[in-house]
BAFI-3210 file (N, C-alpha, C; in Angstrom, 3 decimals, decimal comma, padded with zeros to 6 digits):
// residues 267
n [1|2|3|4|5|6|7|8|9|10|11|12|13|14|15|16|17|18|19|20|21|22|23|24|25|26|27|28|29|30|31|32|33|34|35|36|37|38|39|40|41|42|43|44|45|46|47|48|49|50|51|52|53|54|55|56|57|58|59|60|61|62|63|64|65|66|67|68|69|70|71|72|73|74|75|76|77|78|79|80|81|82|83|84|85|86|87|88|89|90|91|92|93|94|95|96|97|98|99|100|101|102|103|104|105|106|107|108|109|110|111|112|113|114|115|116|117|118|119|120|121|122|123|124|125|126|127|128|129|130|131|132|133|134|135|136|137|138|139|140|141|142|143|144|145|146|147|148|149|150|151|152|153|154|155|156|157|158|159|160|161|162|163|164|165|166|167|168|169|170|171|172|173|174|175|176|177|178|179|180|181|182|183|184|185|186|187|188|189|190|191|192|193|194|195|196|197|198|199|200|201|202|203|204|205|206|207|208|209|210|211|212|213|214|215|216|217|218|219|220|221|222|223|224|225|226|227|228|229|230|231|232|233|234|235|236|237|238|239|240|241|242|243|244|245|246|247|248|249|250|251|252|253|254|255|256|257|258|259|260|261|262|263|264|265|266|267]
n.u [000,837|000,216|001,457|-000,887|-001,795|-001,885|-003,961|-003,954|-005,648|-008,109|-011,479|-011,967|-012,716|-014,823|-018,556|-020,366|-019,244|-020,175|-021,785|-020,216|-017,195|-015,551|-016,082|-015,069|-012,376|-011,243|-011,915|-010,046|-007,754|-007,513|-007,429|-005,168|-004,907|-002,998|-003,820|-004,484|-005,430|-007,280|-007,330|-009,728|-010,251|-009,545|-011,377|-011,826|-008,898|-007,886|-009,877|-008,785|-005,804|-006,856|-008,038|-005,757|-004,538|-005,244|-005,079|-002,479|-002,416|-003,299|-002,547|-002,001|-002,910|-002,539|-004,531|-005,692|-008,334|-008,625|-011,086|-012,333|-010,894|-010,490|-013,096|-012,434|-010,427|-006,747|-005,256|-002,289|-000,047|-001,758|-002,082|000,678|001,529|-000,100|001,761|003,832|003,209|004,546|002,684|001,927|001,748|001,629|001,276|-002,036|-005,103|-004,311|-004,044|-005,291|-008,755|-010,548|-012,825|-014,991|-015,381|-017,024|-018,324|-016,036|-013,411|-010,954|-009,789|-010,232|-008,682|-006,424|-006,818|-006,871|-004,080|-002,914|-002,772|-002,072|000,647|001,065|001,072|003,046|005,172|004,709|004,754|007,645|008,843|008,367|009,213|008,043|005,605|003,429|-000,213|-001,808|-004,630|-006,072|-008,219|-008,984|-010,820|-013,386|-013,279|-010,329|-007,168|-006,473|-005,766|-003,874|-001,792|-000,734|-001,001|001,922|003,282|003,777|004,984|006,962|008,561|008,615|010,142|012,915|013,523|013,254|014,090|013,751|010,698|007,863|005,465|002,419|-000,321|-003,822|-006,143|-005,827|-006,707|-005,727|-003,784|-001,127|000,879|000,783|001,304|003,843|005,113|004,573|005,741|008,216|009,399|009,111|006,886|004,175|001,451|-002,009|-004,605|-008,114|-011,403|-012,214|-011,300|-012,585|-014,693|-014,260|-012,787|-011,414|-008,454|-007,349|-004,592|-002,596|-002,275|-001,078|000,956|002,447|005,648|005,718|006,783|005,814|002,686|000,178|-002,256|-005,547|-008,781|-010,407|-012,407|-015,424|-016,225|-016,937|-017,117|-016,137|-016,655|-018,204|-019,813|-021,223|-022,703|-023,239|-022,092|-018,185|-015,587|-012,228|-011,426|-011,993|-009,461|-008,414|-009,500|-008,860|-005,769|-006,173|-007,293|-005,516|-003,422|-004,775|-005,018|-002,551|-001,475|-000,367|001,440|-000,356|000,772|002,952|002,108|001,038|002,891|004,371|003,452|002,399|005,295|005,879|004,105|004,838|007,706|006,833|005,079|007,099|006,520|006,706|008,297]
n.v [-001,197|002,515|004,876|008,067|009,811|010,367|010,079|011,318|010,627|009,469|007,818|005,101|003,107|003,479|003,037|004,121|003,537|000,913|-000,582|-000,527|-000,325|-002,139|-001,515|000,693|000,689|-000,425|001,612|002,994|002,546|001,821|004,258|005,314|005,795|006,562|005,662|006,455|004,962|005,570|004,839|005,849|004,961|001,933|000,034|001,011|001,554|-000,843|-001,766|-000,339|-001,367|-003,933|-003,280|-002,838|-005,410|-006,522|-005,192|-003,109|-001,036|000,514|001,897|002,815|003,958|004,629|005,245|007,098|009,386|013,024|013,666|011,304|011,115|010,156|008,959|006,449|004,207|004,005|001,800|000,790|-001,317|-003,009|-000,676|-000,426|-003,043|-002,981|-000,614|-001,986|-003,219|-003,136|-001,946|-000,206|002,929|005,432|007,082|007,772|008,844|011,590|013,817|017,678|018,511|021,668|022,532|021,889|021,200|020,985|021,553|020,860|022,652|022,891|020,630|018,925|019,354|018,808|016,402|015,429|016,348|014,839|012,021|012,464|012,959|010,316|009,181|010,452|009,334|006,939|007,274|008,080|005,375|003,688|005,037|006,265|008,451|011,052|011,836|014,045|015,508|018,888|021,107|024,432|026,086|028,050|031,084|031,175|030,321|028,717|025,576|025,493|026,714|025,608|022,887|023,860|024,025|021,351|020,375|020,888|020,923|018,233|017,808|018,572|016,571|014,246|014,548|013,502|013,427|013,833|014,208|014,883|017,647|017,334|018,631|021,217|023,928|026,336|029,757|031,375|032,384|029,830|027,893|028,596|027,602|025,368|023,851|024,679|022,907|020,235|019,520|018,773|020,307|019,282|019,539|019,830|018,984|020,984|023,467|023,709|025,469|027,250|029,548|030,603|029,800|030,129|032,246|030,667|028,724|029,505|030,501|028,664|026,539|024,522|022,026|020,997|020,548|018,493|016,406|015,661|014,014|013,504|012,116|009,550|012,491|016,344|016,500|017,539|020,684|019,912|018,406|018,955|018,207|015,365|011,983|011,977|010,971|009,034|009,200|011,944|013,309|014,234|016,665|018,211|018,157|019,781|022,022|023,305|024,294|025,820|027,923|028,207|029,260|027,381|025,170|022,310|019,639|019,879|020,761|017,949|015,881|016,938|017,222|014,246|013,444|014,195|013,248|010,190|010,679|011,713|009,720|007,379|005,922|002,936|003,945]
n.w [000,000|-001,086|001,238|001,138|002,795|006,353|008,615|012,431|014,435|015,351|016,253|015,406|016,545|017,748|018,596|016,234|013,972|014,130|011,925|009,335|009,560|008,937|006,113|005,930|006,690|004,664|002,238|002,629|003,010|-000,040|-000,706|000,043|002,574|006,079|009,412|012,885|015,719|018,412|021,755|024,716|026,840|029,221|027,619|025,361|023,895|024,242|022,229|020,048|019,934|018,945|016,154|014,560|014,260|012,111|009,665|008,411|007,502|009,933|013,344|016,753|019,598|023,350|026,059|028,658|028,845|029,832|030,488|031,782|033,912|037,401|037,422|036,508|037,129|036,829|035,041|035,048|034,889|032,568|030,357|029,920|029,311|026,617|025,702|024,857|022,186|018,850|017,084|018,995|018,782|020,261|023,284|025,059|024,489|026,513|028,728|029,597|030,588|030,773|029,922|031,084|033,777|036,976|040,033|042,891|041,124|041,309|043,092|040,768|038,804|039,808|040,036|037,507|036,249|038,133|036,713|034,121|034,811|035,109|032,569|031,275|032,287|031,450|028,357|028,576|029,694|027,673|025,546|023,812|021,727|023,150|022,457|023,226|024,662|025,411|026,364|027,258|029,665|028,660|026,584|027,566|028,026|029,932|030,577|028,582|029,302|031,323|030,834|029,593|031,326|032,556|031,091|030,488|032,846|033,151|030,694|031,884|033,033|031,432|028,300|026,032|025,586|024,127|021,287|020,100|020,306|020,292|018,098|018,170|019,704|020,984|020,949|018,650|020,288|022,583|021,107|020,031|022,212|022,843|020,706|021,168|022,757|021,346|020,538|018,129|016,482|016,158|013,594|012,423|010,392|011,539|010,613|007,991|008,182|010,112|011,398|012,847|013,306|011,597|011,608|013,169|012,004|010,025|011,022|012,121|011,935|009,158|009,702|012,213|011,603|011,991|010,917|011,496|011,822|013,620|014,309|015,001|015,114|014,061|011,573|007,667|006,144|003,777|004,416|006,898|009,926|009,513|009,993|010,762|008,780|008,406|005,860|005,141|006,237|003,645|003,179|005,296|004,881|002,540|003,260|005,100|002,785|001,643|003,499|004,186|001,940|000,401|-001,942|-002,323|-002,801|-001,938|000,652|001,472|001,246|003,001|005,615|005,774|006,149|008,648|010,665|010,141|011,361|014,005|015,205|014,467|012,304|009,551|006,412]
ca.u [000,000|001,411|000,260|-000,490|-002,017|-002,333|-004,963|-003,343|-006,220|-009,412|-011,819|-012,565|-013,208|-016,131|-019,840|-020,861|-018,725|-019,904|-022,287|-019,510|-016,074|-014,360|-015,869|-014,247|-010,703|-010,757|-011,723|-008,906|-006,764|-007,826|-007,532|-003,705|-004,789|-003,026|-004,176|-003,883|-006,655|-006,707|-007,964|-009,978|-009,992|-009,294|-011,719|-011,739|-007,554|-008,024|-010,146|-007,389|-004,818|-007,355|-008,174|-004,338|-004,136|-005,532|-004,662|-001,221|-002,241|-003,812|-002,077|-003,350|-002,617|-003,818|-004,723|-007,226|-008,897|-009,004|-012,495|-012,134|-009,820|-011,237|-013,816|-012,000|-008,894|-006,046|-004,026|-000,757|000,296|-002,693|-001,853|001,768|001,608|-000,512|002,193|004,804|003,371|004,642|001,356|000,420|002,646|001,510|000,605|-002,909|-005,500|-004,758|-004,174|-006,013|-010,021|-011,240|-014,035|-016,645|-015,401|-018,021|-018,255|-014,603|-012,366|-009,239|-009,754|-010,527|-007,693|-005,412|-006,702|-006,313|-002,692|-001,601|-003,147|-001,205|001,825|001,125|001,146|004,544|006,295|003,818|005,514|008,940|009,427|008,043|009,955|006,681|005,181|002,113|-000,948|-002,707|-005,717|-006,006|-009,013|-009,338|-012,262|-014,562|-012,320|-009,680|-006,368|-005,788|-005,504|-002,632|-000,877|-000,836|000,268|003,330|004,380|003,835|005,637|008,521|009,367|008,665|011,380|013,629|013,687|013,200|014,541|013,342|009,779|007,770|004,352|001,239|-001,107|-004,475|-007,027|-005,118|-007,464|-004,865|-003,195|000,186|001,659|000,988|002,007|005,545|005,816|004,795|006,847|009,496|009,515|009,389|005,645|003,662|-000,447|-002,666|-006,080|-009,392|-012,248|-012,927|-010,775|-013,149|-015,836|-014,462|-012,000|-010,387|-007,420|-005,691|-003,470|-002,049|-001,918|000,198|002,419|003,410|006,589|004,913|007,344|005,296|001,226|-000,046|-003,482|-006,500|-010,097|-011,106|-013,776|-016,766|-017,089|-016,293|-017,237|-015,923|-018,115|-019,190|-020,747|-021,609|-023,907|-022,861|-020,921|-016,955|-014,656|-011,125|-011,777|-012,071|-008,494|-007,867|-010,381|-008,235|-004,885|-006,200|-007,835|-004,391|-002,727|-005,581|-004,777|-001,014|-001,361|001,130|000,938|-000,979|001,200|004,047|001,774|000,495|004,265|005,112|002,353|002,915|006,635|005,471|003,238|005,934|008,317|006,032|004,988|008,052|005,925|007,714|008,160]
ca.v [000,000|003,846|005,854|009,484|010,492|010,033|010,674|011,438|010,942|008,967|006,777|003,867|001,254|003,608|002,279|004,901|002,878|-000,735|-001,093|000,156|000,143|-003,329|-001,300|002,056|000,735|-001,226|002,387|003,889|000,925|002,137|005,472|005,392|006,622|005,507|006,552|006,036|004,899|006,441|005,007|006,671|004,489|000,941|-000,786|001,902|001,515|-002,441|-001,896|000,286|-002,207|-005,077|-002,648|-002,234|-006,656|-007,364|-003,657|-002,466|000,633|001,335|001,932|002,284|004,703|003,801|006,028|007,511|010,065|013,733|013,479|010,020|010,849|010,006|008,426|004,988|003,414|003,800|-000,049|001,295|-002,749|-003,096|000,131|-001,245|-004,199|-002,916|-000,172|-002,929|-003,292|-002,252|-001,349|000,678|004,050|006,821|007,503|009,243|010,207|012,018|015,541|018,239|019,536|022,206|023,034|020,963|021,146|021,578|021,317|021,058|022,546|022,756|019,179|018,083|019,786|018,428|014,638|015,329|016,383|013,519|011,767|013,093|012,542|009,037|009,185|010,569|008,644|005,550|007,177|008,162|004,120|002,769|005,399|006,767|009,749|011,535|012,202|015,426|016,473|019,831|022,174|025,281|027,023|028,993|032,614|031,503|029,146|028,432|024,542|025,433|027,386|024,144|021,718|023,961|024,047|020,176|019,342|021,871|020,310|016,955|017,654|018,972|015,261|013,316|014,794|012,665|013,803|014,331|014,211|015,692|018,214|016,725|019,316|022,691|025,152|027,140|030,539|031,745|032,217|028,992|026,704|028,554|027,166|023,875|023,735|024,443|021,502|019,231|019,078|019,040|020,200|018,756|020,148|019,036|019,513|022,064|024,750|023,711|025,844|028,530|031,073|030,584|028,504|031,031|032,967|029,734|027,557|030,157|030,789|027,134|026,092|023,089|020,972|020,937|020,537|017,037|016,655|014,580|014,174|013,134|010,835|010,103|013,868|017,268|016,646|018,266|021,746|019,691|017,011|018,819|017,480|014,056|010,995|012,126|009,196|009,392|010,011|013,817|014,250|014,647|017,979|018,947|018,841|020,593|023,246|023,649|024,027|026,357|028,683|028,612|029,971|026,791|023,846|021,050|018,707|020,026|020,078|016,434|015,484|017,488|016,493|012,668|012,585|014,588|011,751|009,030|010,697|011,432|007,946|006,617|005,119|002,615|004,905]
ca.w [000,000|-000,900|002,173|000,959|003,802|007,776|009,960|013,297|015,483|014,669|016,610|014,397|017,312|018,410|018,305|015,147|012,986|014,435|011,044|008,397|010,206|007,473|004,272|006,033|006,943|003,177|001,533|003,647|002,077|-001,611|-001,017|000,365|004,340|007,489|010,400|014,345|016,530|019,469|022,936|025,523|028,055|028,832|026,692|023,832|024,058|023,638|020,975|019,077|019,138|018,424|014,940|013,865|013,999|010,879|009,090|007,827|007,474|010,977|014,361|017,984|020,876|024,293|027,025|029,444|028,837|031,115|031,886|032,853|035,785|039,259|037,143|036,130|037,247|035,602|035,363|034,710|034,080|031,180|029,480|029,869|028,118|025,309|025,103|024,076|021,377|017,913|016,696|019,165|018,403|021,009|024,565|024,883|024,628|027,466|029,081|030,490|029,784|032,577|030,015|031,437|035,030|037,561|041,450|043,222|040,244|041,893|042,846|039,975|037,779|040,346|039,797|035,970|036,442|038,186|035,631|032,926|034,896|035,087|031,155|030,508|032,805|030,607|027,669|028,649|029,939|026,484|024,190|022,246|021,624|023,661|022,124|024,624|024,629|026,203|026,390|028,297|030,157|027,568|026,682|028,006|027,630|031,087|030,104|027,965|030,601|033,161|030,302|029,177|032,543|032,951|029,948|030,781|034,168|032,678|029,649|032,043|033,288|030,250|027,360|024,465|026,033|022,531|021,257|019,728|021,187|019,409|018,126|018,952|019,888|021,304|019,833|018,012|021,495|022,999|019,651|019,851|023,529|022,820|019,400|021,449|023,582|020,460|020,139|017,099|016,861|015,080|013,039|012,106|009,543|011,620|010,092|006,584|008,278|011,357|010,898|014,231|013,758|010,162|012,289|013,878|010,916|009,215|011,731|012,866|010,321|008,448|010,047|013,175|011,948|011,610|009,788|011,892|011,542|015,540|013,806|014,301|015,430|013,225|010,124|007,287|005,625|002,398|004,971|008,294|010,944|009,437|010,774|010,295|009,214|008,324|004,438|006,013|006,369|002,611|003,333|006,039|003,960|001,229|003,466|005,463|002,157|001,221|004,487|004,132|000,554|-000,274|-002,596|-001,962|-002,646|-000,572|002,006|001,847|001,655|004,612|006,952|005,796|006,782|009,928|011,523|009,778|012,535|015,334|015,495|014,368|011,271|008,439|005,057]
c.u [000,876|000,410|000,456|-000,591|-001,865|-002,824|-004,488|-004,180|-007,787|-010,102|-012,589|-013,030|-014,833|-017,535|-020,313|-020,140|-018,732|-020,805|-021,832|-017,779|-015,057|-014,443|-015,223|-012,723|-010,287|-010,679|-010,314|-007,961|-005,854|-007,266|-006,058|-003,806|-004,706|-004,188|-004,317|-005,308|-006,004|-007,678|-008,287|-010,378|-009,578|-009,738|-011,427|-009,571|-007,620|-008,711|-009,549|-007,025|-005,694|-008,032|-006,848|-003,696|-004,027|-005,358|-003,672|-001,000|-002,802|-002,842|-002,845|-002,547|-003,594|-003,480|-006,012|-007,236|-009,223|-010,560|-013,107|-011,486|-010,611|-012,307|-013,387|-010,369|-008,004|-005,027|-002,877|-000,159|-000,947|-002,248|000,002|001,972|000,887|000,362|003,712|004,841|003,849|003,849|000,931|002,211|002,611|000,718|-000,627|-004,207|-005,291|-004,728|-005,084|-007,748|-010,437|-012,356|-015,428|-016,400|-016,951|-017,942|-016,663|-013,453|-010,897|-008,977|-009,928|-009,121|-006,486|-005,242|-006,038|-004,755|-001,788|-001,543|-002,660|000,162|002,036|001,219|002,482|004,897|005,953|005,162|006,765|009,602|009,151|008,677|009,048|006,054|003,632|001,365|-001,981|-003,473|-005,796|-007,257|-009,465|-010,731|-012,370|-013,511|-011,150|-008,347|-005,386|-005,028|-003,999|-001,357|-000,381|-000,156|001,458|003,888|004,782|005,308|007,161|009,034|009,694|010,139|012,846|014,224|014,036|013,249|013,878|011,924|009,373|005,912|003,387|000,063|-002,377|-005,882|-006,738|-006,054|-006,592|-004,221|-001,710|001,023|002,332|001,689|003,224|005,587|005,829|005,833|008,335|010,397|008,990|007,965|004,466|002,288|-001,157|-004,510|-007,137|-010,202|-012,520|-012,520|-011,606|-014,081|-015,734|-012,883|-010,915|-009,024|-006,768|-004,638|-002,355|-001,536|-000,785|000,822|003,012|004,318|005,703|005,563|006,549|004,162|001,570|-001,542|-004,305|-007,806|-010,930|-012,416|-014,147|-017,088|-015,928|-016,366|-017,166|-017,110|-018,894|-020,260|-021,023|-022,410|-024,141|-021,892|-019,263|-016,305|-012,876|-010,475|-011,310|-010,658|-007,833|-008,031|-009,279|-006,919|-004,833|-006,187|-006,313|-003,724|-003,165|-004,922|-003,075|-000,666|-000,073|000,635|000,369|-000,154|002,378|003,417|001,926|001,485|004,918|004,404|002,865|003,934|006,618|005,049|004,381|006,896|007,990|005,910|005,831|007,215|006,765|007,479|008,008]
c.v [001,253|004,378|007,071|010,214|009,940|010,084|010,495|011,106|010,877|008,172|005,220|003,021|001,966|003,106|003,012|004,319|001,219|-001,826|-001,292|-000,178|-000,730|-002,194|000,061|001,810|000,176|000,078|003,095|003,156|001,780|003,439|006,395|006,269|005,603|005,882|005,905|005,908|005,011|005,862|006,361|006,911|002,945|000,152|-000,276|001,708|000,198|-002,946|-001,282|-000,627|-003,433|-004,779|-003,374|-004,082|-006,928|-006,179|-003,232|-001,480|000,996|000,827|002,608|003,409|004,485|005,070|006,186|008,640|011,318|013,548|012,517|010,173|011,409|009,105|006,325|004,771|003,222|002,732|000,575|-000,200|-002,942|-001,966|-000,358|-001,759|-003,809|-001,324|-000,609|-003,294|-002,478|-001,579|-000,577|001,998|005,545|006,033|008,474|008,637|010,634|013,164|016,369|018,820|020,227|022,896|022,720|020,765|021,497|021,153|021,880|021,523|022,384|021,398|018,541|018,379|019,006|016,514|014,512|015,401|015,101|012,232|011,566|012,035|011,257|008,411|009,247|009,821|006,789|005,939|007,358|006,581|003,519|003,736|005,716|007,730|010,038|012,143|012,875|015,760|017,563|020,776|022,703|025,645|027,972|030,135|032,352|030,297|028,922|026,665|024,124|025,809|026,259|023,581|022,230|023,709|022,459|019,597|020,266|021,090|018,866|016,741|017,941|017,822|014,159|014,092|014,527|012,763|013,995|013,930|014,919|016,266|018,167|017,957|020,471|023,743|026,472|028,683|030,149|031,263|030,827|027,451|027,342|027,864|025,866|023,128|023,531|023,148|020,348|018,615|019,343|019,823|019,866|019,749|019,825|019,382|020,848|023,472|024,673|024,581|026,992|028,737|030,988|029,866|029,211|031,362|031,604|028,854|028,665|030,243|029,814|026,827|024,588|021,909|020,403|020,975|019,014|017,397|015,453|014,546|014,305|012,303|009,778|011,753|014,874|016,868|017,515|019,472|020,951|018,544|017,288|018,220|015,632|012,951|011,531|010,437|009,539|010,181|011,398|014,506|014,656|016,590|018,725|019,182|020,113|021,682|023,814|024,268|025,308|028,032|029,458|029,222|029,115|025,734|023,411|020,073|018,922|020,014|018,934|016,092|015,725|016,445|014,921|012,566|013,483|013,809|010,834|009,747|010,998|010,306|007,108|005,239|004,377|004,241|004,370]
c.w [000,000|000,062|001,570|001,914|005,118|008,158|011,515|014,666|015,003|015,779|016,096|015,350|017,700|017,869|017,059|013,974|012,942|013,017|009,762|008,413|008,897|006,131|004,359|005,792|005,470|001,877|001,803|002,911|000,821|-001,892|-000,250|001,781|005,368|008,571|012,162|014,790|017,543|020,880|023,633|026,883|028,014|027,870|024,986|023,318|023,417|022,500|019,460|018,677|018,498|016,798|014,049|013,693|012,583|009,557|008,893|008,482|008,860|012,076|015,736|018,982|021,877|025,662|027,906|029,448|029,898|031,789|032,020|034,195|036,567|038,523|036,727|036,356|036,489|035,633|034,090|034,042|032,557|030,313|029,419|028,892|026,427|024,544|024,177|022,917|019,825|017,275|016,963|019,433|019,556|022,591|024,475|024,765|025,694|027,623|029,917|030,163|031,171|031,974|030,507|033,151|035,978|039,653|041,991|042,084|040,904|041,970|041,579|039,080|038,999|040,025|038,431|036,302|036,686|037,196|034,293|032,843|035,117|033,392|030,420|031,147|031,877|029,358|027,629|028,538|028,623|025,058|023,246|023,069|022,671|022,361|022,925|023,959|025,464|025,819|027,209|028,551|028,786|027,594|027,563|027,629|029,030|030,895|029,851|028,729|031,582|032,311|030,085|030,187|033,146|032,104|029,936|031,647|033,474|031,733|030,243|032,333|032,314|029,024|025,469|024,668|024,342|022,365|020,009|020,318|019,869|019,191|018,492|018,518|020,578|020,323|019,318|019,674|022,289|021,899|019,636|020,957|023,195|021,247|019,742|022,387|022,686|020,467|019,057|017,458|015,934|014,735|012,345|011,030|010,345|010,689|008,262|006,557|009,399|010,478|012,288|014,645|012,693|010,797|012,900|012,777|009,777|009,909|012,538|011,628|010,368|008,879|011,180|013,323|011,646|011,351|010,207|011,805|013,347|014,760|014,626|014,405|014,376|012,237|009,262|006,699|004,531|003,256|006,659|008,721|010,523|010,300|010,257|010,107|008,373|006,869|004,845|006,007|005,164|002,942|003,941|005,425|003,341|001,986|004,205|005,042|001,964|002,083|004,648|002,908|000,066|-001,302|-002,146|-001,880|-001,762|000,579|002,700|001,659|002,748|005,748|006,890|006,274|008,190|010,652|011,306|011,166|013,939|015,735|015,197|013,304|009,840|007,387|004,127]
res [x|x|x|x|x|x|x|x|x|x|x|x|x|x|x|x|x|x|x|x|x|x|x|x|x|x|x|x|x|x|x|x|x|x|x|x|x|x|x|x|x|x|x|x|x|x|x|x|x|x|x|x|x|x|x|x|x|x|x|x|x|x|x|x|x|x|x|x|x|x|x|x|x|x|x|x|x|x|x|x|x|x|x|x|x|x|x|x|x|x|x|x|x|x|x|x|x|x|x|x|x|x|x|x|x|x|x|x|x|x|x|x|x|x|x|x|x|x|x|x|x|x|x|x|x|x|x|x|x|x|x|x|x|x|x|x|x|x|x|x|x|x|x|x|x|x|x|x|x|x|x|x|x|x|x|x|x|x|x|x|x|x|x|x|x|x|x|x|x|x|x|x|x|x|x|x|x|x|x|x|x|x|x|x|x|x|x|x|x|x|x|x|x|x|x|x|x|x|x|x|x|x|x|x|x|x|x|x|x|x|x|x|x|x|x|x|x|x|x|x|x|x|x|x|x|x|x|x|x|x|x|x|x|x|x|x|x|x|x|x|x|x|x|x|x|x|x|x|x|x|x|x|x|x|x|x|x|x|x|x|x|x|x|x|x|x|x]
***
């Protein structure tokens, strides 16, 4: 298979794809796209790598999820073992969300945290990349503020620290910080349909976007309020490409050997 594309950040194991999911991953095949499945907790994690068995082209990241923590146990030995494998390429989903907080925040942003830090030290010992989710309170990018500072101390420790920050809602400001600590961001159909992500997507060097759908959700503009599925991230290329006022095809060459070294993917 030639891969042209990646999708950095998909949920194929989820239930919206349990009537479709063989004739999806076989178009995906056809149509030269890898792409990573992405746990979101234990079972959703186990159903990653149990995707990426019988698939080439698909790979698996296993994590738990921020607004899982305090809510489900995190078995440090189970996410372990299923990070041994070669298949499964990233640490994650995890990170921080304090938009949906409610009751005790402090407590709660404090459970997330440790949370986290039970993540890098997951990926530091297994030598693969994080995949963060991070989203701040409404107007604001407090979120982002907490992870740089996590992932600062953290790098000061572990070095080879590395990753992708998945869905960057974040500005200019905060994508130089995390750029600078050797972390990519990734972007969705959404930018096919808001305006809020130009300023950012021009001013990250192209070495440092990666190009994901988050599927089933965000569907691109020609197919809103529809099911998303990984198809989608051609959209998002183009529109990237569209935004940066650059080729297309230098894009979709960039981005591709972008993920290929994030995930440490064959070529």
């Amino acid at each position: 298979m030639t891969v042209r594309y990646i999708d950095a950040h998909s949920h194929l194991q989820f239930e919206q794809f349990a009537e479709d999911r063989g004739a999806l991953i076989e178009q995906m095949r056809v149509q030269g796209i890898a792409g990573v499945v992405v746990g979101v907790d234990l079972i959703t994690s186990r159903g990653a790598f149990a995707l990426t068995e019988d698939a080439e082209h698909l790979y698996a990241s296993v994590g738990l999820h921020p607004n899982h923590a305090g809510l489900e146990y995190f078995d440090e030995a189970a996410y372990r073992a299923l990070a041994a494998h070669p298949k499964v390429v990233a640490i994650g989903e995890c990170g921080l969300d304090f938009f949906r907080l409610d009751g005790d925040k402090l407590e709660q942003k404090q459970v997330q945290k440790e949370l986290l830090q039970k993540h890098i030290e997951l990926a530091v010992g297994a030598n693969k990349p994080l995949i963060i989710h991070c989203r701040p309170t409404k107007g604001t990018t407090d979120a982002y503020q907490d992870l740089i500072e996590i992932l600062k101390e953290a790098k000061a420790t572990h070095p080879t620290l590395r990753g992708d920050i998945h869905f960057f809602v974040g500005g200019v400001e905060e994508s130089k910080a995390l750029i600078a600590l050797n972390f990519t961001v990734s972007f969705t159909a959404v930018i096919t349909f808001a305006r809020d992500y130009d300023d950012v997507i021009r001013s990250v060097p192209l070495k440092y976007i990666l190009s994901e759908t988050d599927a089933p959700y965000l569907a691109p503009l020609t197919r809103r309020g529809e099911r998303n599925d990984p198809i989608a991230v051609i959209d998002v290329v183009e529109k990237i490409a569209e935004i940066r006022g650059e080729n297309t095809e230098t894009v979709r060459t960039a981005l591709l050997e972008n993920a290929r070294r994030v995930f440490a993917l064959p070529g």
